[in-house]
C-alpha positions in Angstrom: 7.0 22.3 -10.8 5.4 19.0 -10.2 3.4 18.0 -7.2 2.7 14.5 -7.0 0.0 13.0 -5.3 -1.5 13.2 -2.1 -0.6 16.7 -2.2 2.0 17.3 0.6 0.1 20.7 1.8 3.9 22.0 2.9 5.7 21.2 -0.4 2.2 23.0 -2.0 2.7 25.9 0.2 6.5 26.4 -0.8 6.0 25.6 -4.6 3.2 28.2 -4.8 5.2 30.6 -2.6 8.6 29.6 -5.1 6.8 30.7 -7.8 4.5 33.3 -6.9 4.7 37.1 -6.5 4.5 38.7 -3.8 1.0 41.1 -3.1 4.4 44.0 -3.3 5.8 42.5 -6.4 8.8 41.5 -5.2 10.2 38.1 -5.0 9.5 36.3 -1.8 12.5 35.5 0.6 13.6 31.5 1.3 11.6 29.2 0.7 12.4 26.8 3.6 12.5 30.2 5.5 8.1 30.7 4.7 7.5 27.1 4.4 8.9 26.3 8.5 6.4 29.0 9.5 3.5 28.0 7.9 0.9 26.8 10.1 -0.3 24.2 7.3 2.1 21.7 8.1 1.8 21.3 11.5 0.6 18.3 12.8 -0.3 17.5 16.6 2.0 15.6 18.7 1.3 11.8 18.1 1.0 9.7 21.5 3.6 6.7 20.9 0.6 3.9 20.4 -0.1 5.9 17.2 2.7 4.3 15.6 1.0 1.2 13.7 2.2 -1.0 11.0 0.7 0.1 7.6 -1.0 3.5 8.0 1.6 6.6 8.6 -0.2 8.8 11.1 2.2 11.6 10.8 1.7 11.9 6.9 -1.6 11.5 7.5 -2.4 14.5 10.0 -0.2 16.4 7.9 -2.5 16.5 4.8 -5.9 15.9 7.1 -5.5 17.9 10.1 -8.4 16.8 12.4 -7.7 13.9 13.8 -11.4 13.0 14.0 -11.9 13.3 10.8 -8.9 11.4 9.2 -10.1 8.7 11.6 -13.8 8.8 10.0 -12.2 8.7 6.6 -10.1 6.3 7.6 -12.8 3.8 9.1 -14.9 4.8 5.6 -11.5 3.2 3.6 -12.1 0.0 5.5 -15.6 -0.3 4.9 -15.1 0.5 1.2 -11.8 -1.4 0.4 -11.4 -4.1 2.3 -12.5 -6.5 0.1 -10.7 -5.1 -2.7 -7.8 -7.9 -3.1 -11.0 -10.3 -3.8 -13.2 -7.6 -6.2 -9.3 -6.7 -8.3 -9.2 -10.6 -8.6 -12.6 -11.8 -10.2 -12.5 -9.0 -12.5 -9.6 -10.4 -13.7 -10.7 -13.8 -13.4 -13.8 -12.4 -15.6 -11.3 -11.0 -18.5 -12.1 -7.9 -16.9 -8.5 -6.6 -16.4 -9.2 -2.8 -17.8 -11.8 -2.6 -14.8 -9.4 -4.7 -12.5 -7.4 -1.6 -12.9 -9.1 1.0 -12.4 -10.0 -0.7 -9.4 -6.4 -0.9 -8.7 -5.7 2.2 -9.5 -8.9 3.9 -7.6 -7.8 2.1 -4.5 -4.1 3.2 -4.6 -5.0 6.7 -4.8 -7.3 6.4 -1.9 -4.6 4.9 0.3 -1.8 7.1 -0.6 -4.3 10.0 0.3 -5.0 8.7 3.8 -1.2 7.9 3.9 -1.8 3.8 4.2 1.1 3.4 2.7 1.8 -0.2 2.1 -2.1 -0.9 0.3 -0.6 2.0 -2.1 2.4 0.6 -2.9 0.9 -2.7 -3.6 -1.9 -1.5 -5.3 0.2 0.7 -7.8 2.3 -2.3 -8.3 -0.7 -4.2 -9.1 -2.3 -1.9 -11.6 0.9 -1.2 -13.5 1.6 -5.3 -13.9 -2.0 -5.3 -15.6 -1.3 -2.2 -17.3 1.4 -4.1 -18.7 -0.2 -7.7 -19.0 2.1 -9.6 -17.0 0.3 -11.9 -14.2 -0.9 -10.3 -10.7 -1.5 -13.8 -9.5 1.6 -13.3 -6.7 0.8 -9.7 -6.0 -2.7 -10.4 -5.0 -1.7 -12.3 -1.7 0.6 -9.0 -0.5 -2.0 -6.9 -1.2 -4.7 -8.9 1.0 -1.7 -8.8 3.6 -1.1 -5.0 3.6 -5.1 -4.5 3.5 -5.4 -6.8 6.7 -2.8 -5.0 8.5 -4.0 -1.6 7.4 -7.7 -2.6 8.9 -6.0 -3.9 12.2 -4.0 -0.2 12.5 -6.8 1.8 11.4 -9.2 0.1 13.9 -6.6 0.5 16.6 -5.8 4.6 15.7 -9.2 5.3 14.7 -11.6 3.8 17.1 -14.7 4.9 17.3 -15.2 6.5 21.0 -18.1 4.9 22.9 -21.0 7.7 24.2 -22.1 6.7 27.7 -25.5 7.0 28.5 -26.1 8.9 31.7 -29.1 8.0 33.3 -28.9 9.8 36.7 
């Protein structure tokens, strides 16, 4: 069976159960029957304002868990993509297109493992038009969109708490 990525940790847990023994050697039961017990795909209730444009929260606390620490992995994507529309497009503007897609391609596997799902799509899109040599000119400008939005969400779902100092 194939598991694409991000893993899915449910869809893991029922492949490996699918094709696995059991410790007794005998096959398991259903499959949806294991997989709807499984703690691993549990995700906390979301409050409404965690639905934001961009970045699905749900997907994302289903592969990450911790809420804090999807949100510090989430601000670290900002920090370390959000110029990435700007880096893909003076590599190519340098004849650099194999490194404009691995860039590409490095940045639509981080997205699509933090579940910011429209900087995925547009980055796979992206790296498979340089792949194939066709121009990336138009496809820039959606990916600087989606990246924009995805910072606005991320900032608005993964906010950093401010400490208070007590002085008393």
């Amino acid at each position: 069976a194939h598991l694409p990525k991000p893993v899915d940790p449910p869809l893991l847990f029922s492949t490996l159960v699918r094709w696995l023994p059991s410790p007794t050697g005998a096959m398991p039961g259903p499959v949806a029957d294991v997989a709807s017990t499984s703690p691993v795909g549990v995700a906390p209730p979301l409050p409404p304002h965690w639905d934001v444009p961009g970045l699905d929260v749900s997907a994302g606390l289903r592969t990450w868990r911790q809420p804090e620490v999807y949100g510090r992995f989430l601000r670290k994507f900002v920090a370390d993509y959000q110029d990435s529309a700007q880096h893909i497009a003076q590599a190519l503007h340098d004849g650099q297109g194999p490194a404009a897609a691995a860039m590409a391609h490095k940045l639509k596997g981080a997205a699509a493992n933090l579940a910011v799902i429209d900087v995925a799509l547009c980055a796979g899109t992206i790296e498979q038009r340089i792949k194939s040599g066709a121009n990336v000119t138009a496809s820039l400008r959606p990916l600087q969109d989606a990246l924009l939005i995805a910072r606005e969400s991320i900032q608005l779902y993964a906010t950093v708490p401010e400490t208070v100092n007590d002085t008393t």
